[in-house]
C-alpha positions in Angstrom: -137.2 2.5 41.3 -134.0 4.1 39.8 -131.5 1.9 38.2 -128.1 1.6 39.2 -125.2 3.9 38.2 -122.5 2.2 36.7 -120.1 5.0 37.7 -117.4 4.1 40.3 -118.8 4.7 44.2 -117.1 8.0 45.0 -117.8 10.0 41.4 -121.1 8.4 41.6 -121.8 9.9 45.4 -121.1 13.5 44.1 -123.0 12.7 40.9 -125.8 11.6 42.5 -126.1 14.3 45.1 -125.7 16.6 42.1 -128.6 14.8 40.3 -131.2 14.4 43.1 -131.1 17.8 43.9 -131.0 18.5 40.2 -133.6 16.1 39.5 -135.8 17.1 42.1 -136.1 20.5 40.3 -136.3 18.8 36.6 -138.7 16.0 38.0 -141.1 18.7 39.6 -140.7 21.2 36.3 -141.7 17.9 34.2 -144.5 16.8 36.0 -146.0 20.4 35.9 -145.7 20.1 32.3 -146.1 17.7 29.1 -144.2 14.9 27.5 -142.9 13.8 31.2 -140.7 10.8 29.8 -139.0 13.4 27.1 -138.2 15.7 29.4 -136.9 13.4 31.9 -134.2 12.0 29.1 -133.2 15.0 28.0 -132.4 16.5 31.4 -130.6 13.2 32.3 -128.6 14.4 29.1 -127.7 17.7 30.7 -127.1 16.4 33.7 -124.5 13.9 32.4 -123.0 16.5 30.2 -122.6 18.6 33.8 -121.1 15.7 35.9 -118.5 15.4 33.0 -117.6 18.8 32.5 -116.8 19.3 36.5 -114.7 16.3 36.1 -113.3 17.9 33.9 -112.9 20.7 35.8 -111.6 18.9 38.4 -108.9 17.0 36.8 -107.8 20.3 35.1 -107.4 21.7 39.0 -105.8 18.5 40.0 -103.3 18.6 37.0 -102.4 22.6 37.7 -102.0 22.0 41.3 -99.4 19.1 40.0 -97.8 21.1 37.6 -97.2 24.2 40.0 -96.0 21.6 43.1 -93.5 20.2 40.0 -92.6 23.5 38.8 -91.9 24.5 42.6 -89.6 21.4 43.2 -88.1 22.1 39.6 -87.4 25.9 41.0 -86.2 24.8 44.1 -83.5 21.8 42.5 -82.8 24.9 39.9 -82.3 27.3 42.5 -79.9 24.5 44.7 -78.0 23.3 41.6 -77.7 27.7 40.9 -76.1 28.0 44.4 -74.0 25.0 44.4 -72.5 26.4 40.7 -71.9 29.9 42.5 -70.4 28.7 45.0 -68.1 26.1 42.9 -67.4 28.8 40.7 -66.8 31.7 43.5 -64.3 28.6 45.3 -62.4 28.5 41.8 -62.1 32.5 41.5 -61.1 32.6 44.9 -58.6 30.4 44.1 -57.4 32.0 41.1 -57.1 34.7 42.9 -55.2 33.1 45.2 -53.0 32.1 42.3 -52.8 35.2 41.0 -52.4 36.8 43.8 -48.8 34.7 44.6 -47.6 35.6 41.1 -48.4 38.5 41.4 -46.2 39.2 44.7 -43.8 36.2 43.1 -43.3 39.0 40.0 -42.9 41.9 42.0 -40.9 40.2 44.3 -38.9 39.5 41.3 -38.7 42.9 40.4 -37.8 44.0 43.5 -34.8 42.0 43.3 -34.0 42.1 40.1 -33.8 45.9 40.4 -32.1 45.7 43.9 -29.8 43.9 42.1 -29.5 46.2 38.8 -29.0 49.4 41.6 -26.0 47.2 43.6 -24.1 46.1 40.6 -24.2 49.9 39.8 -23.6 51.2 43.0 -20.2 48.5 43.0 -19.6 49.8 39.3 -19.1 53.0 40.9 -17.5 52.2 44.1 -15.3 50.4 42.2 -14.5 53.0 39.8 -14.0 55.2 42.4 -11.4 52.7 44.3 -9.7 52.4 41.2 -9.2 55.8 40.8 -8.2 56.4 44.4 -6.0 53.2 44.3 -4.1 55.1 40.6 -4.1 58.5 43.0 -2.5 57.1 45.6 0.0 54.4 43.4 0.7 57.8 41.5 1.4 59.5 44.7 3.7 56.8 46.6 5.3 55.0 43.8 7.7 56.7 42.1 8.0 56.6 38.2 10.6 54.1 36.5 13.2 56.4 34.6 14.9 54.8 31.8 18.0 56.6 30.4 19.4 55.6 27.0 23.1 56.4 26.2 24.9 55.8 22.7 27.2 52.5 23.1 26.1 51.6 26.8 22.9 49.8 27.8 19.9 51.9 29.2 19.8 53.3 32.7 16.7 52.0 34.9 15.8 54.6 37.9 13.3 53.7 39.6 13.2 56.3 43.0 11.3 59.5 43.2 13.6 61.1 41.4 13.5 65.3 40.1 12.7 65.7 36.6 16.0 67.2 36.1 18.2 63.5 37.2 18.1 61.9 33.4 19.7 65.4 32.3 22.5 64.8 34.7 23.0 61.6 34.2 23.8 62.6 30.7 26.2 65.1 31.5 27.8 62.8 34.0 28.4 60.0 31.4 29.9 62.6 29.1 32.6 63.0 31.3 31.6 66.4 32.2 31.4 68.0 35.7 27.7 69.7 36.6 26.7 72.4 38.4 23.3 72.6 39.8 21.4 75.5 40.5 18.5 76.4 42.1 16.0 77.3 45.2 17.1 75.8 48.2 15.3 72.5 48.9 15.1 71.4 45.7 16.9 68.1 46.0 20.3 68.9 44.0 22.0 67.1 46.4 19.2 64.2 46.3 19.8 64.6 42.9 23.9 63.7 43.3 23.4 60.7 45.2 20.6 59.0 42.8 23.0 60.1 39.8 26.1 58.0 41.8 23.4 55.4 42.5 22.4 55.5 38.1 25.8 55.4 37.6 27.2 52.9 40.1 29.5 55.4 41.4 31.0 55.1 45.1 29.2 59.0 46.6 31.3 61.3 48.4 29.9 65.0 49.6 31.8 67.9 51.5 30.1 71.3 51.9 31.4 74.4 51.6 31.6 77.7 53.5 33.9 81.0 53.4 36.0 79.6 56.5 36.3 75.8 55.1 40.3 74.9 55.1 42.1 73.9 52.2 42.9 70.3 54.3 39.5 69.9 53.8 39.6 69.1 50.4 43.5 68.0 50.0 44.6 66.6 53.4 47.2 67.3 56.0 49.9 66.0 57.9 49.5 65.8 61.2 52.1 65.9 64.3 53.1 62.7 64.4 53.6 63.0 60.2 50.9 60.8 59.1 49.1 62.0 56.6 44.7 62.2 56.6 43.0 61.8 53.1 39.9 63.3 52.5 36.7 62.5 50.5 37.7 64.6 47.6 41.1 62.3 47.7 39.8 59.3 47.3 37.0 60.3 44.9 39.8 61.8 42.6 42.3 58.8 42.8 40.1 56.1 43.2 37.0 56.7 41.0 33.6 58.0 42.6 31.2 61.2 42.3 32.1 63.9 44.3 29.0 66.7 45.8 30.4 69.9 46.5 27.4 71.5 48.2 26.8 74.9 48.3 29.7 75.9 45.8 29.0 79.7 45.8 29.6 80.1 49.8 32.7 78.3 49.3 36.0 80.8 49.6 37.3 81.9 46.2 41.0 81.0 47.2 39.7 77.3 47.7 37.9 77.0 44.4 40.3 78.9 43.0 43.2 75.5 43.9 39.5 73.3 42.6 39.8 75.1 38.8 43.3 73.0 38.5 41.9 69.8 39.2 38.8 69.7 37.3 40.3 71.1 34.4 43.6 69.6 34.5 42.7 66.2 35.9 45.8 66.4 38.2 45.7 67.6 41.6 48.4 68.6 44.2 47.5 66.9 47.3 49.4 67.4 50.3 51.4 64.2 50.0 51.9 63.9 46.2 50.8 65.1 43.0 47.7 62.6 41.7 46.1 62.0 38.9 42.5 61.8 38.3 40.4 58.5 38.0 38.7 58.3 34.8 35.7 57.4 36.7 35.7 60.8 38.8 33.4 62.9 38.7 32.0 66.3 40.8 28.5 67.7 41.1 28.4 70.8 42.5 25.3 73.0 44.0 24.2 76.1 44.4 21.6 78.7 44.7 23.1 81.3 42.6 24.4 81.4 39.4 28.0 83.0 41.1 26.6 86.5 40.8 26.6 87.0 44.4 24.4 87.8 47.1 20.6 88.9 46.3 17.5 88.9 48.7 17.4 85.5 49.7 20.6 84.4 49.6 22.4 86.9 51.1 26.2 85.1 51.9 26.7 83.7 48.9 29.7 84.5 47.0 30.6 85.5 43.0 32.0 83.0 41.5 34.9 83.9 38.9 33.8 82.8 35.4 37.0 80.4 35.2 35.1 78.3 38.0 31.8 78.5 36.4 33.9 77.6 33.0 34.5 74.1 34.7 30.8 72.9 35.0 28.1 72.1 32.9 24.9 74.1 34.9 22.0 72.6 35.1 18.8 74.8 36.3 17.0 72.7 38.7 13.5 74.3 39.7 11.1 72.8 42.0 9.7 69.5 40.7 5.9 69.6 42.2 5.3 66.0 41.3 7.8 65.2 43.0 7.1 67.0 46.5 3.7 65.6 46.2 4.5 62.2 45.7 7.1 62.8 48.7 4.8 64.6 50.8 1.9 62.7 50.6 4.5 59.4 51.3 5.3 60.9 54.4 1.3 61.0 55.6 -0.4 57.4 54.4 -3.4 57.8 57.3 -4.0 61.5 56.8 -3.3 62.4 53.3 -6.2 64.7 53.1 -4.7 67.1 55.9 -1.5 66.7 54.0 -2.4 67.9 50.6 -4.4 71.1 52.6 -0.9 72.0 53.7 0.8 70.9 50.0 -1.7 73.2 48.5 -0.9 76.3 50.8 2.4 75.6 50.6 2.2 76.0 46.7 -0.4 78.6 46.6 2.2 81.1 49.3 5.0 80.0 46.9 3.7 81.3 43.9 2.5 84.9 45.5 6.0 85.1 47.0 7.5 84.7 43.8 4.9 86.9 41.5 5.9 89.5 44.8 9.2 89.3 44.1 9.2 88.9 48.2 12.7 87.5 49.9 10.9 84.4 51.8 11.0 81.0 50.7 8.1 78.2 51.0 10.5 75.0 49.1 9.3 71.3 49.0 11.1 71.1 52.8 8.1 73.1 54.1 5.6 70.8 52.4 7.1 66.9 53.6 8.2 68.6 56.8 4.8 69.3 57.3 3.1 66.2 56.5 5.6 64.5 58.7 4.2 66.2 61.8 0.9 66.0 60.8 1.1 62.0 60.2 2.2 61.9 64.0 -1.1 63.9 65.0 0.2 67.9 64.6 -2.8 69.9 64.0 -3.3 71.4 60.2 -3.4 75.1 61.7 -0.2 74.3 64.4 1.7 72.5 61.7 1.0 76.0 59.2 2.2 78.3 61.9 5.4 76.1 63.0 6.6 75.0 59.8 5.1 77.2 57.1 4.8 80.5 58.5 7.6 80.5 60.9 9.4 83.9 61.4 6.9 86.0 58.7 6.8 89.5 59.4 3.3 91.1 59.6 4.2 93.0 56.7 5.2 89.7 54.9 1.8 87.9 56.2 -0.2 90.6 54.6 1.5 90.9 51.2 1.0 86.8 51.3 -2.7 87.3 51.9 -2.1 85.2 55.6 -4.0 86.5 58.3 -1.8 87.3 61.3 -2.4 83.7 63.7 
């Protein structure tokens, strides 16, 4: 009878199966032999030291088994907690990108305006510049100049109309108590020129023009039928004070500025009612387009003037003033100064050929505000040319000008 194995039921099963079958071999290989009881200890030894090693063995398994189901979880909690940090991580790029992304189009967008901006204020630098410069042009063009005129003993003279270059000269001669004579081109404004220097002066204006047929009653009155007698400007200039215009002097009939030499020299003139003494307020401005050497190829009626006329007068040349026909000109055509100028600067341009020429046709300051009158009401550039510039040229005249025939 075997005695009982202390070794818990379920170890013990698998022991003992182990040991019977190994026994059963031991047991037999004993009994064949000697020393039965020897034998049989020492293989209970072995067999022992078996059962314990595949427990061993077997708790080794068990513990691997363990450690790779532990390791697994561990992998799989690493792997999640991995993902979860990627994807916490990706959510706070993605958001930084966001962010980045909105400053990014906030600074351009920046930019963007901020240069808009920079190119604006430049463009209204420029446009602005610009205006200003037009607005000078055109203050330059339509507002005339203010002419002061100082005089020894007497406050200074304020002018402020367009007024010729030539005016403050006259003025002078005029407040000297000296008579003028004004020559030049026709339409140069002499007699403009009269009437501002009245104006300067505060000087009632008087004008008569003369011709070879003009009367003497003209200038020194007449009875008529009934015996009352009829002043004339002239009169009252010479006994009352005032500036008197004799327009175009050398046309006038020698006989009658022969009778003139008396009173301007003299200051006493016979009038047809009584003898009269000058004002010391009067004074004459006369014009003309000669210097009283008679006619030439313009102005072929004029007369020669005796040297004891031309005696009388201070002459003054007066040329054309181009500043001033542009700042007329142009005044005449506000809405369409551009069409304007075009004719200003043909105007000019025909001028100065007709003069290097030497060719008898005119093209004065008349031509050029004339011209932008008609083309301020709605004339055409090339109609107003031909009616008011080139009027009456010969074809001869048209080429030495450089104007093709129209």
């Amino acid at each position: 009878m075997m005695p009982e194995d202390p070794r818990p039921e379920g170890a013990g099963r698998r022991s003992a199966i182990l040991l019977s079958s190994h026994d059963d071999q031991v047991i037999g290989a004993d009994h064949r032999g000697k020393g039965g009881a020897a034998v049989r200890k020492k293989t209970r030894e072995q067999v022992e030291h078996l059962i314990e090693k595949k427990a061993t063995e077997l708790a080794e398994l068990r513990s691997s088994r363990v450690r790779e189901t532990m390791h697994r979880e561990a992998q799989r909690i690493v792997e999640a907690a991995v993902r979860e940090e990627l994807g916490h991580q990706r959510s706070l790029m993605d958001r930084r990108m966001d962010s980045a992304g909105e400053t990014a189009v906030k600074q351009a967008t920046e930019t963007v305006l901020a240069r808009t901006r920079g190119m604006l204020e430049e463009a209204n630098r420029a446009y602005l510049e610009r205006a200003r410069e037009q607005a000078q042009r055109i203050f330059r063009d339509s507002v005339p100049p203010v002419i002061s005129i100082r005089m020894d003993g007497a406050p200074p003279i304020q002018v402020t109309e367009n007024a010729h270059e030539v005016l403050p000269d006259v003025i002078l001669v005029l407040n000297a108590r000296c008579h003028a004579l004004l020559v030049g081109p026709a339409g140069t404004g002499k007699s403009t020129i009269a009437q501002q220097a009245a104006r300067a002066l505060g000087l009632e204006f008087h004008a008569l023009s003369l011709g070879p047929t003009t009367p003497m009653s003209k200038i020194f009155g007449y009875y008529d039928a009934h015996g009352h007698y009829h002043d004339t400007p002239f009169r009252r200039a010479f006994e009352h004070g005032g500036l008197m215009l004799l327009d175009e002097l050398d046309s006038g009939h020698p006989g009658l500025l022969s009778e003139l030499n008396q009173a301007l020299s003299l200051g006493v003139c016979a009038f047809a009612d009584d003898m009269v003494t000058a004002h010391p307020d009067f004074r004459v401005i006369a014009t003309a387009n000669t210097y009283g050497t008679g006619p030439d190829r313009q102005y072929t009626g004029r007369q020669a003037l005796d040297a004891a006329t031309l005696d009388r007068f201070v002459i003054l040349d007066v040329p054309v003033d181009e500043a001033l026909e542009e700042r007329l000109a142009l005044a005449q055509a506000p809405t369409r100064t551009a069409q304007a100028r075009e004719v200003l600067d043909l105007v000019r341009t025909l001028r100065a050929t007709a003069r290097e020429k030497r060719l008898p046709v005119m093209f004065s300051p008349r031509a050029s505000i004339d011209s932008a009158k008609l083309i301020q009401a709605g004339a055409e550039v090339a109609d107003v040319v031909e009616w008011r510039v080139l009027r009456g040229l010969s074809t001869a005249h048209r080429s030495a000008l450089g104007v093709d025939e129209r």
